[in-house]
C-alpha positions as CSV (number, residue, x, y, z in Angstrom):
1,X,0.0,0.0,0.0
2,X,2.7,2.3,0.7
3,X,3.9,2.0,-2.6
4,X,1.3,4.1,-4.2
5,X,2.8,7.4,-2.5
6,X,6.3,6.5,-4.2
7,X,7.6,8.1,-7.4
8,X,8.1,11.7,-8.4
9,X,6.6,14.8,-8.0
10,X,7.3,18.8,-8.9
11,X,6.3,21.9,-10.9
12,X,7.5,22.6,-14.3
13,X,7.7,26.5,-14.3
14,X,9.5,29.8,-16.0
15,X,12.2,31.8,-15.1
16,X,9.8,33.6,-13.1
17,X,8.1,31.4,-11.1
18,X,4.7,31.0,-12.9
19,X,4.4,27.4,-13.9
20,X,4.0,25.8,-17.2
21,X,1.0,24.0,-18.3
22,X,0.7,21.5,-20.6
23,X,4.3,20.7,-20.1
24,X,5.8,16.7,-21.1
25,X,7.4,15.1,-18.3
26,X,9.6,12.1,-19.9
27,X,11.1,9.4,-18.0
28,X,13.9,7.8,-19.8
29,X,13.1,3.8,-20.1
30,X,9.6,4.6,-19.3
31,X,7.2,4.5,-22.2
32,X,4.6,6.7,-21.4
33,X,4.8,10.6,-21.1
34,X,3.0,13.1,-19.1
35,X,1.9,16.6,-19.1
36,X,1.8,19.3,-16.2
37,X,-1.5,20.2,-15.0
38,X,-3.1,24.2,-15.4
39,X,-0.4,25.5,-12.8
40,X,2.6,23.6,-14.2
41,X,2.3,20.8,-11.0
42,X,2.6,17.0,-12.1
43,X,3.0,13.6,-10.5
44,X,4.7,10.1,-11.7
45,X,4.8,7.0,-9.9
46,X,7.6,5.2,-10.1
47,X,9.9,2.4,-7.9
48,X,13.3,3.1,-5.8
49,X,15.5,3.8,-8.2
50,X,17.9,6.9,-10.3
51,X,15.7,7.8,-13.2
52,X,16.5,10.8,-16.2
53,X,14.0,13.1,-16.0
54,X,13.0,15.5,-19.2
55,X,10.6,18.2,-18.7
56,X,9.4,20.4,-22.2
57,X,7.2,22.5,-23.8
58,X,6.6,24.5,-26.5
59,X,8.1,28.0,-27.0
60,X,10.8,26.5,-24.1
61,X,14.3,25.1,-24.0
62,X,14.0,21.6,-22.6
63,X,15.4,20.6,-18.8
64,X,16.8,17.1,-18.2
65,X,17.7,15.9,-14.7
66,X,18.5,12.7,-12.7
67,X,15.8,11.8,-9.7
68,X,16.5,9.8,-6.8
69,X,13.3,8.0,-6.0
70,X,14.0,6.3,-2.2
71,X,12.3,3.7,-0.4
72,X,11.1,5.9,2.2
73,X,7.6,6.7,1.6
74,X,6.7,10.1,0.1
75,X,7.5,11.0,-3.5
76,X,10.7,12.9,-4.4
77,X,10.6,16.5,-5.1
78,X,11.8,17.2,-8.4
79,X,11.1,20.6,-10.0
80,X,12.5,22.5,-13.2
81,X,12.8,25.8,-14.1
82,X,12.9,26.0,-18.0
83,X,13.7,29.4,-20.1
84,X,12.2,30.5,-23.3
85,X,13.8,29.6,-26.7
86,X,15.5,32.5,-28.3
87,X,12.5,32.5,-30.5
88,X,10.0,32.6,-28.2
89,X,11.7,35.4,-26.8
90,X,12.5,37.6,-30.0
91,X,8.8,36.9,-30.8
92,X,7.5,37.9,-27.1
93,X,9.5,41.1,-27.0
94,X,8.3,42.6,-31.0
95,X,4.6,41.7,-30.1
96,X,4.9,43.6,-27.0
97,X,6.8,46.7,-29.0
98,X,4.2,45.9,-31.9
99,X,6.8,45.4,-34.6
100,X,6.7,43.1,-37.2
101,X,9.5,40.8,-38.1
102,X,12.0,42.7,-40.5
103,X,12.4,40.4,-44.2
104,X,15.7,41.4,-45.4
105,X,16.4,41.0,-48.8
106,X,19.2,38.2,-49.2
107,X,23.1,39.4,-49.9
108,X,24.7,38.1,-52.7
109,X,27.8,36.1,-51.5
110,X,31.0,37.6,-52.0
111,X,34.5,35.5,-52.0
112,X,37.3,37.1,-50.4
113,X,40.5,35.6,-51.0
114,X,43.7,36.1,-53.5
115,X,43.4,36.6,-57.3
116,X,45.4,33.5,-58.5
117,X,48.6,34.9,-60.7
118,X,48.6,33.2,-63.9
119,X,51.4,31.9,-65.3
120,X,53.0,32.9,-68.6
């Protein structure tokens, strides 16, 4: 019975504290993914044991981690903290200036290098 209480247990959230829904909690050698409830909190149930822990989601860069999961009973706090892609970020910050993105028109490619002498 005590066994139930065993596993993992954390929040996925940002850089500033507000957690992540809809995150994907990934155990390696476990085949079956989870996701974060509304306020980022989430819950696994797994034996004693070292597991590899991967927490993701979109518009984030993902967080892997090794958790200790003891024989005592109680599940083992494991939390991450992940930080948004540079995308995610370039996007936040125009729509908050209201700028669109800029298309540049393409370069053409110029060599640098020496002009080969030719031989006479």
């Amino acid at each position: 019975m005590e066994q139930v209480h065993r596993g993992i247990k954390g929040v996925v959230s940002d850089v500033h504290g507000r957690g992540i829904p809809d995150a994907v909690i990934s155990v390696e050698g476990v085949d079956h993914d989870l996701r974060t409830a509304s306020d980022g909190d989430y819950w696994r149930l797994l034996n004693p044991g070292e597991y590899v822990v991967t927490a993701r989601a979109e518009g984030f860069t993902s967080s892997t981690k090794n958790c200790m999961v003891g024989y005592d009973m109680g599940a083992t706090k494991c939390d991450f903290t992940l930080s948004k892609t540079n995308l995610a970020r370039i996007r936040e910050i125009m729509q908050k200036l209201g700028k669109q993105p800029v298309s540049l028109p393409a370069r053409p490619l110029r060599l640098r290098g020496r002009k080969r002498r030719q031989r006479g």
